[in-house]
N, C-alpha and C positions, 0 to 999 in steps of 0.2 A: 481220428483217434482222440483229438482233444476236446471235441465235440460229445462223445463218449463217456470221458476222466471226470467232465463237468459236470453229464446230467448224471451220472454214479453219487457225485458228489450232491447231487440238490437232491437225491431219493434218500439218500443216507440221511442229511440233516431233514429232512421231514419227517423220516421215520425216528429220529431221535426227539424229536418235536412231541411226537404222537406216545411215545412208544415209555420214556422215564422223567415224563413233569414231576419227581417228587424229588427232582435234582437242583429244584428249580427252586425251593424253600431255601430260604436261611435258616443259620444255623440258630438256638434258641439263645437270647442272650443272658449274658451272665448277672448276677448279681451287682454287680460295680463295669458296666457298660464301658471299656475306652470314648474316645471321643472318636467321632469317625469324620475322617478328611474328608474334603470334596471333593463329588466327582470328576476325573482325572479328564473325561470327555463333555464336558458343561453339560450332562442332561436333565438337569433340574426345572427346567421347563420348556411347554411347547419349545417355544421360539429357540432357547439356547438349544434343543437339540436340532431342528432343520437348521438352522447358523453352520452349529459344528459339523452336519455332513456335508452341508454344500464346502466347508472347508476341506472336508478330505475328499472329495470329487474335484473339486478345482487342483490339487492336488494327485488325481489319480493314485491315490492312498486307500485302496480296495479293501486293506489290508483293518486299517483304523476304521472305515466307513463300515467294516462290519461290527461293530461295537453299538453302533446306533440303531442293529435288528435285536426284537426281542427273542435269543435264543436261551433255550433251558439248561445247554453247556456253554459255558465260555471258555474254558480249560482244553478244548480238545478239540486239536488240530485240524482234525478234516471238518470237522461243523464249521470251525472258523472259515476254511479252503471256501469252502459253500458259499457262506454268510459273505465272502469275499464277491464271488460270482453274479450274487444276487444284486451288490452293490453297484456292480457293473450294467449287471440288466438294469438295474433302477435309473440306471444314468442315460443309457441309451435310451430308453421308455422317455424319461423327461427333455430330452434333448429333439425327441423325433414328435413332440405336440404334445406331455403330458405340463402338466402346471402343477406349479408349489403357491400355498397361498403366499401375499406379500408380506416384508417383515410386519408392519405394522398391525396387521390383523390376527398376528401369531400370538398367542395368550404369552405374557411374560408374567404369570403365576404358578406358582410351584402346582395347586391344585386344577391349573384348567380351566376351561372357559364351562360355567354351568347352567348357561341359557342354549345352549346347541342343541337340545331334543338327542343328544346323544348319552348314552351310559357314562357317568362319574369317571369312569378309568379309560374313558377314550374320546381323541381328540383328531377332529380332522386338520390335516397339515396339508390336501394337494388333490392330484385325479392324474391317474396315469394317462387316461383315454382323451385329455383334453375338455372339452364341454361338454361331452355328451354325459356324465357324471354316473357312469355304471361301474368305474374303477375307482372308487376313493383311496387315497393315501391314508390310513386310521393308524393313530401315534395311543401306545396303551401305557397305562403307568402303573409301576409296578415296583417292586422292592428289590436292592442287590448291593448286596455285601452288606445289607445295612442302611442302603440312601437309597434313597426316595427318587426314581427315574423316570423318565419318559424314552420311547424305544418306538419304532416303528412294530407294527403289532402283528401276529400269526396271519389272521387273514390277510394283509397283503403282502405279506412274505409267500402265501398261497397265489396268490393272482402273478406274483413275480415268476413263480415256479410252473405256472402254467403255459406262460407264457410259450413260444415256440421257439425252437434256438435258431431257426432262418431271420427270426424279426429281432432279434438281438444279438446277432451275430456280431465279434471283435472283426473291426477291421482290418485288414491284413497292411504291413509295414510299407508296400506299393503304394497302397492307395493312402495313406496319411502325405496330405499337402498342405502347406502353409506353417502360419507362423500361430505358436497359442501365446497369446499374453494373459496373465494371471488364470489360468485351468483352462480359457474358451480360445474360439479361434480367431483372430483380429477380424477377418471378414463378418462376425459376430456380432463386437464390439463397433465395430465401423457401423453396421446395417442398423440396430437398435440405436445407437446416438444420430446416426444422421436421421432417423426417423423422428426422434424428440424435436433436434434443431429445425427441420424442416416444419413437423406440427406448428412449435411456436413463431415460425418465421410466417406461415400462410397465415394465424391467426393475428398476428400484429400486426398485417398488412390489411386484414380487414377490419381490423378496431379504426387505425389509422385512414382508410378511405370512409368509414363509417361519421367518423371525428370530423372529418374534413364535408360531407355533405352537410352533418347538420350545421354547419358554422355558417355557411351559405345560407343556411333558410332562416336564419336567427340575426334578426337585425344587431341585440348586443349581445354577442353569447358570454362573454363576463362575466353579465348579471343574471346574467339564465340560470335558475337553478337545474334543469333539467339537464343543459348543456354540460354544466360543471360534472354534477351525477356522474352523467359517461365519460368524463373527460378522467378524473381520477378513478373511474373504475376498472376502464377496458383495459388500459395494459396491463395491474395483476389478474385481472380474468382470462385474458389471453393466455401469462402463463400456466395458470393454473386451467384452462380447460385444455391447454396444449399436454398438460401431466397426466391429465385425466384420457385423452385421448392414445399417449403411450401407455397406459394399461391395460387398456382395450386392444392396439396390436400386438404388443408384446406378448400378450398369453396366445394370440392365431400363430405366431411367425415357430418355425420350425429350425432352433436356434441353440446354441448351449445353454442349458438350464442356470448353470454357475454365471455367465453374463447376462442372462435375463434376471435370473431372482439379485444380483445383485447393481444391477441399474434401478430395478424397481422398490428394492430398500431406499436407495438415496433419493428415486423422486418422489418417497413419500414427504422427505425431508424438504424437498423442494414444492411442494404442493402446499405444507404448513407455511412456507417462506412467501409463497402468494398468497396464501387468506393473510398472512401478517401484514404483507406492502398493501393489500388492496384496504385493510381495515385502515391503518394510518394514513394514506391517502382519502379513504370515505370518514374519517374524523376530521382532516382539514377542512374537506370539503364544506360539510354541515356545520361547523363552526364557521368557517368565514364569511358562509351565507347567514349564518344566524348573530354574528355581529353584527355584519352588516345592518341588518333589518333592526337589532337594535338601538343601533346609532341613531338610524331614522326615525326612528321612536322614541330616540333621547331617553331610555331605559339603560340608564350606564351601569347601574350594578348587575344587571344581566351579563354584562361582559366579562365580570369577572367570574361568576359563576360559569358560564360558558369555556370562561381559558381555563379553569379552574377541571373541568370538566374530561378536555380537550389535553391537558396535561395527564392527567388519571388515568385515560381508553388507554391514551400511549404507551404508557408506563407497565396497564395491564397484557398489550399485545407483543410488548418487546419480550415478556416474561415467558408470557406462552411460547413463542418462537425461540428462545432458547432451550426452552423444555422439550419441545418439539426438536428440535433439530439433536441436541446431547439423547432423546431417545432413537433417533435413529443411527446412532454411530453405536449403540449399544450400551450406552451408560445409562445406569438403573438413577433416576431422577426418583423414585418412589420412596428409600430410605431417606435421602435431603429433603425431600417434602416436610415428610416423618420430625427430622430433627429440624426442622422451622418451627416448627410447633411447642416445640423442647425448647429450646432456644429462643424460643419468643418472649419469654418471663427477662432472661437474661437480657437478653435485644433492648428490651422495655425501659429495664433500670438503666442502662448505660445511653438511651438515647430519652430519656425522658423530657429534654427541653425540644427535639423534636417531637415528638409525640404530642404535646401542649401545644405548639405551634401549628401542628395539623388539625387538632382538635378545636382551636383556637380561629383557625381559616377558616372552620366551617358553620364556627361562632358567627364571626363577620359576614358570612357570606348568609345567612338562614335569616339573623338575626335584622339586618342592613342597618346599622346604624350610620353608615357613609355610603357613597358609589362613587367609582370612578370620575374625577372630574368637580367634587362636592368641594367645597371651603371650611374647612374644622378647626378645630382646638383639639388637639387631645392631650392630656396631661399639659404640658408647658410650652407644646410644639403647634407652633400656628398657620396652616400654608394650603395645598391645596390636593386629594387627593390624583394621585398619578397611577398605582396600580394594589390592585387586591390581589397577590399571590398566594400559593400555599403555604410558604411558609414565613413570609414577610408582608407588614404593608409599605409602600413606599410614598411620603408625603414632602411637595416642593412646596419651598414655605417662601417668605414675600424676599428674603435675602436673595434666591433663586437657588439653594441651596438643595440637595435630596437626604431629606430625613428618614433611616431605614429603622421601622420599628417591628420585634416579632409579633407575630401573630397573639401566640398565649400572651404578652404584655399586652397588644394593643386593645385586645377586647375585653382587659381586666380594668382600663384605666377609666376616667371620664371621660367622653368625650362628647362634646359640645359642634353641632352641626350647623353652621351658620345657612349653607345653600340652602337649606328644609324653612327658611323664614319666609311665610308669606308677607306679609308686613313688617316696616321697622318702628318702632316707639320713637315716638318725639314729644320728649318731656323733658326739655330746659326748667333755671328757676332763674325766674329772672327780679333782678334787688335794683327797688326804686329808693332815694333820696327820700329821705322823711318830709311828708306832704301832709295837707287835709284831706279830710275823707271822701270829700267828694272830687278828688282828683285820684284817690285809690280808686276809685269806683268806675272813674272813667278809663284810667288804666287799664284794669280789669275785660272792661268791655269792649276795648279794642282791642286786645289781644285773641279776645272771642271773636271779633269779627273779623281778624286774619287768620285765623282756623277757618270759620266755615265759611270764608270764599275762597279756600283753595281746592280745586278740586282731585289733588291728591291724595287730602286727608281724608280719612275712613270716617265717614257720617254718624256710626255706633257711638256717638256721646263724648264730642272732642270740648272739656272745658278747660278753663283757665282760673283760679281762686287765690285771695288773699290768705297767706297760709299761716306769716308768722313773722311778731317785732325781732329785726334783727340787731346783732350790737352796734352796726350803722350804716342800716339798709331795713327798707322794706322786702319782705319775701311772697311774691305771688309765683305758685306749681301751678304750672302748663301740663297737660294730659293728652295724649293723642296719639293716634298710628297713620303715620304715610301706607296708605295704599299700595307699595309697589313691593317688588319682588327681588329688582336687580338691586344689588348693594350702590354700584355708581352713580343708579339714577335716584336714586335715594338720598345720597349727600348733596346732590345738586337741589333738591325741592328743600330739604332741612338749610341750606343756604339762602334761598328766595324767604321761607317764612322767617330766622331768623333778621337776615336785612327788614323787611317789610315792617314787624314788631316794632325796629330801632325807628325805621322811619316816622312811622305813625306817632310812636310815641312823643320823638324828638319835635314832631309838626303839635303838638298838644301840650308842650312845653312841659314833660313830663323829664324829667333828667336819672338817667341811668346811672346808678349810685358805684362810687369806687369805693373797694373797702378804706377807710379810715380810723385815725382813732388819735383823740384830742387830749394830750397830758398838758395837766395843770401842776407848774412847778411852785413848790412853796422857798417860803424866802428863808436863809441859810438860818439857821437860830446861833444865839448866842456861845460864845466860851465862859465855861465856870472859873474862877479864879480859884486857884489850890487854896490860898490862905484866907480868903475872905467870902464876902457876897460875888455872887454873879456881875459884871462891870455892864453898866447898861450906855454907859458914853464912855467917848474915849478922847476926852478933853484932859488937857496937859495936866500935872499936876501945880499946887501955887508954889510960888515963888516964895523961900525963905529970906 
């Protein structure tokens, strides 16, 4: 009999289908529109509508789940009855091998995905018949009450109704056993999650015996680039082909459609969480190797451009993964996008000393006027650099002190690069005692000839010249460059020529003049006498 009640009921609502589509227009709007609420069942796109029915199937809400067919009445009662019916077939149908696509392929735009080679106003959401793809699920959009909807569409409300009532038959109160947690049956949920676990357990046991042969065949796998490669790659690959590999059973297994479609929403989220670990682990990797290599190459400001680099992928893969993951819990990341952009101006002026100090990082970094490891001046600060950051640089200076200067200041300042000297100037003035000419002469010429028999000094034109009568000294300019590059060994040779100078000279009886300076005191002058001449002796006066 209730075999009967049902398909009475599914020929009625077809025939109402067929029979008064012009029930199905809205009414025309007025001159001054209200505002119209949201829809009360999220059908404003693909995805929030398969969401909201898999909610009222998991639910057994037959009743709501017929809300989400496209009927031409929704007022009346027995179309509903129907629409009810149908809900149920669709459930059985998905349950016994049909598939829903996953959340994340489900268009979350109000107009739809419009590269599918399908009609504007329809949207594939699924296949009742499993893989064999001659039953699509077709979601059609359409207007009601005034919003703008998406509804599972006439045609497979047709396929639903064709259906035979033996292969969707309710099962009778006997035969329901076990326990449902959240709309499916735990042996459901048990069978799909142990299947995930398992995937990724078989897979991590073969990265990890995979990991363990090549270590063996590589005499240092450390410095293996290849070794490293697989070493930070395979376990997010593992998970992530272990996710990929639950998608592939999960649509064969013949299981409740509410714990299949919603295990496979969250491993979409888990799928984006291994491209993110495997990215960040393949960033460490290729930076540590590429430090590496440039140490060895004594290319230091490559390093910071590398951490510089290596800091940035990070920053950009932690963002994706939160984007990723906030859309699969269902929050719309597409409005916050929007208002970053809006907000950007704002952003800008309130953080404008960082923005110059980014901007400023990449001054220093293009630019290179120091690298890691260099000896500077910059402005008043004089030490050694330690690190090129994004938005700092950090300079140890000879107190052993750390000097942190921003970014936009440091690359605005002067800065004076000592490491970058190929050679150091050696040009003393050295002041002889006031002599004859031909002991200046000879002075002269042996200060020349401890220039060029040293052979540290650079042979490009090293002299020595009488330059100039001092207030009490002679003045002969020395001219020259040592040869070397390290500053230590540099004051060591500028030590040898100086001595040497002294020697030679002092062996030539040339005397190395001290500043002096000779005052000639005159002798007291006289006192004027108020009443008379100036007294020029001071003999007694005579006696009366």
């Amino acid at each position: 009999m209730l075999s009967y009640l049902r398909r009475f009921l599914l020929i009625l609502l077809l025939a109402t289908m067929t029979g008064i589509p012009a029930l199905a227009q809205d009414a025309p709007a007025n001159s001054t529109a209200p505002t119209i609420p949201a829809d009360p069942f999220g059908r404003e796109t693909p995805r929030s509508t398969v969401s909201g029915l898999i909610e009222a199937l998991a639910k057994r809400d037959y009743n709501r789940a017929a809300n989400y067919f496209d009927l031409p009445v929704q007022d009346d009662a027995r179309v509903m009855d129907g629409a009810s019916e149908l809900a149920r077939r669709l459930q059985v149908l998905l349950d016994s091998g049909g598939t829903l696509l996953p959340f994340a392929r489900l268009s979350n735009e109000p107009a739809g995905r419009i590269d599918d080679d399908l009609p504007l106003d329809r949207e594939l959401a699924g296949d009742l018949k499993g893989s064999t793809g001659d039953a699509p699920i077709l979601l059609t959009h359409g207007s009601l009450n005034g919003r703008s909807v998406w509804r599972i569409s006439h045609d497979t409300i047709r396929q639903l109704m064709a259906v035979p009532a033996t292969k969707v038959a309710a099962p009778t109160t006997d035969a329901v056993v076990g326990i449902d947690v959240a709309g499916a049956p735990a042996e459901d949920w048990a069978l799909l999650i142990g299947i995930a676990a398992l995937s990724f357990v078989i897979l991590r046991l073969i990265a990890a015996a995979a990991l363990a042969v090549m270590r063996r065949g590589i005499t240092d796998p450390d410095a293996n680039a290849v070794y490293r490669f697989f070493h930070a790659a395979l376990p997010p690959l593992s998970l992530f082909i272990a996710v990929m590999a639950f998608y592939t059973w999960a649509e064969r297994l013949q299981v409740a459609i509410v714990a299949r479609q919603t295990l496979l929403r969250y491993a979409g989220g888990v799928a984006a969480i291994a491209l993110v670990w495997f990215g960040l682990r393949l960033v460490d990797a290729v930076a540590d190797v590429a430090i590496a290599r440039m140490h060895r190459r004594s290319r230091r400001q490559a390093v910071s451009v590398v951490t510089l680099l290596r800091r940035a992928a990070k920053i950009l893969l932690l963002v994706f993964s939160i984007v990723a993951v906030l859309d699969t819990f269902g929050i719309d990341v597409t409005t916050g996008i929007a208002a970053l952009g809006i907000g950007g101006i704002a952003l800008a002026l309130g953080a404008q000393k960082t923005v110059e100090n980014l901007v400023g990082s990449v001054t220093v970094i293009a630019d290179r006027p120091v690298q890691v490891g260099d000896f500077c001046r910059v402005g008043d600060v004089v030490g050694t650099v330690e690190d090129v950051g994004i938005r700092s640089t950090r300079i140890r200076t000879n107190d052993r002190t750390i000097v942190t200067i921003p970014n936009g200041d440091f690359s605005s300042r002067q800065i004076e690069n000592f490491a970058k000297r190929d050679r150091f100037l050696f040009a003393p003035k050295i002041y002889i005692e006031y002599t004859t000419p031909d002991k200046i002469r000879e002075a002269v010429a042996i200060i020349e000839d401890v220039l060029l028999s040293n052979e540290n000094i650079s042979k490009d034109g090293p002299r020595a010249r009488f330059n100039n009568f001092g207030e009490s000294a002679l003045e002969i300019e020395v001219f020259s460059y040592i040869a070397l590059s390290d500053f230590g060994e540099s004051t060591t040779v500028r030590q040898d020529l100086l001595l040497s100078i002294y020697e030679r000279l002092s062996a030539a009886g040339i005397t190395i003049a001290v500043p002096t300076r000779t005052l000639f005191l005159a002798p007291k002058p006289p006192i004027a006498d108020q009443d008379g001449p100036m007294a020029h002796s001071s003999a007694p006066p005579e006696n009366s």
